[in-house]
C-alpha positions in Angstrom: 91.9 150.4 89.2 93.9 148.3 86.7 97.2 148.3 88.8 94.7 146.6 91.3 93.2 144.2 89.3 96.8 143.2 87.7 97.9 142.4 91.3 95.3 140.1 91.7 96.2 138.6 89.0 99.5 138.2 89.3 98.6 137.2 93.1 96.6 134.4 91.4 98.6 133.2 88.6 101.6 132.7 91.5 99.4 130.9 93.3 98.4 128.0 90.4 102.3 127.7 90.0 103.0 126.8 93.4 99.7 124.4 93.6 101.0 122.8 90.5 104.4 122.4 91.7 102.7 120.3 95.2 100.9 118.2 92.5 104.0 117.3 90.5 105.6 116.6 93.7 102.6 114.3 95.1 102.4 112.2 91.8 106.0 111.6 92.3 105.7 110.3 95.7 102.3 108.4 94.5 104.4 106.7 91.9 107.1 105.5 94.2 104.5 103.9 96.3 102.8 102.6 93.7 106.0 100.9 92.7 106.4 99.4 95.9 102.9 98.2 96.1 103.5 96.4 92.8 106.4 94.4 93.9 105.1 94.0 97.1 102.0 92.3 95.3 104.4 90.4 93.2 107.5 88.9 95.0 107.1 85.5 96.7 108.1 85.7 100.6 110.8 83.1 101.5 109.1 82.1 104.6 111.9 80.0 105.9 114.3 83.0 106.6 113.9 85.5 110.0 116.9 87.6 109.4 115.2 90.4 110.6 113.0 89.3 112.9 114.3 90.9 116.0 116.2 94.0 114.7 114.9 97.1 114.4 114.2 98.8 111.0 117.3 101.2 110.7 119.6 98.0 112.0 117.3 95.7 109.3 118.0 98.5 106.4 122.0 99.0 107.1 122.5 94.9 107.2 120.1 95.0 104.4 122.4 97.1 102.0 125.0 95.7 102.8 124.4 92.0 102.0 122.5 93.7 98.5 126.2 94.8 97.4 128.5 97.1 95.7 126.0 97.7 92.9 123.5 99.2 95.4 119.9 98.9 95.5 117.1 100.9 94.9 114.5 101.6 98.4 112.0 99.5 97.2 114.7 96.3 96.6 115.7 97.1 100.3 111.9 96.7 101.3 111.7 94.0 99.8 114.8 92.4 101.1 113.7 92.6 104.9 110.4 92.0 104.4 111.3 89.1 102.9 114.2 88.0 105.6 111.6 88.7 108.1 111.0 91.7 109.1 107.8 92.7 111.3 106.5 96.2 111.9 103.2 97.4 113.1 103.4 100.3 110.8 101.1 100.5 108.0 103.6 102.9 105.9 106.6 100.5 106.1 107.8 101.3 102.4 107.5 104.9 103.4 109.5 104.7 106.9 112.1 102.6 104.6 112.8 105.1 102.1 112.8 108.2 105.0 115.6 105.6 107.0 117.8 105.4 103.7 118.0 109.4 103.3 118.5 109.7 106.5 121.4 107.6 106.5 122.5 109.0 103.3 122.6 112.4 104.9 124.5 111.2 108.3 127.0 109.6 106.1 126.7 106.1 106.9 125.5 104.8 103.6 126.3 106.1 100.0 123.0 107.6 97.8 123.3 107.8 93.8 121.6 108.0 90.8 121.3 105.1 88.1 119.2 105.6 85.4 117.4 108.3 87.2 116.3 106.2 90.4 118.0 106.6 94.0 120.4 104.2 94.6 121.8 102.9 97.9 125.1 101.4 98.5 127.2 100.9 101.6 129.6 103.2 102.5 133.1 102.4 101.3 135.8 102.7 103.9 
């Protein structure tokens, strides 16, 4: 009867641990948009420039880090960047679908992703 009751225990216990894992991994993504909400709130559009009017995001995001420079930028500069150069997107999650574009070209190859000061940085790919 013990042996039982320590399984369910240990079957709960296991089960906290992996819930509290999720959590620490939601408040980290809550805290990146968060981020971007704040400087989204904050920076003053130049209203003047349409860059990235009529480019796509993934074409927007590539030109973006590469006029940003050597030094790289973090995703929510990058947002910030072709929002401010114009970009348009019917997508409510934009920050979101910009940081899942920039791993995604990290991964392919076709831009370089590093750490600074703990934060994801993105630079373009040296040839």
């Amino acid at each position: 009867m013990t042996t039982a009751i320590e399984k369910l225990k240990q079957k709960y216990l296991e089960e906290i641990r992996d819930a509290e894992s999720t959590l620490q991994t939601l408040r980290t993504k809550l805290a990146m948009i968060e981020e971007v909400d704040k400087e989204v709130r904050t920076m003053e559009l130049d209203l003047g420039s349409n860059k990235y009017a009529r480019m796509g995001l993934t074409e927007s995001i590539l030109d973006a880090v590469g006029d940003l420079g050597k030094r790289g930028a973090t995703a929510s500069q990058v947002y910030k960047h072709i929002i401010t150069n114009g970009f348009k997107s019917a997508s409510q999650n934009i920050a979101v679908s910009v940081n899942g574009t920039l791993k995604r070209l990290a991964e392919a190859g076709r831009i370089e992703r590093t750490q600074v000061d703990g934060r994801k940085v993105y630079k373009p790919k040296d040839i």
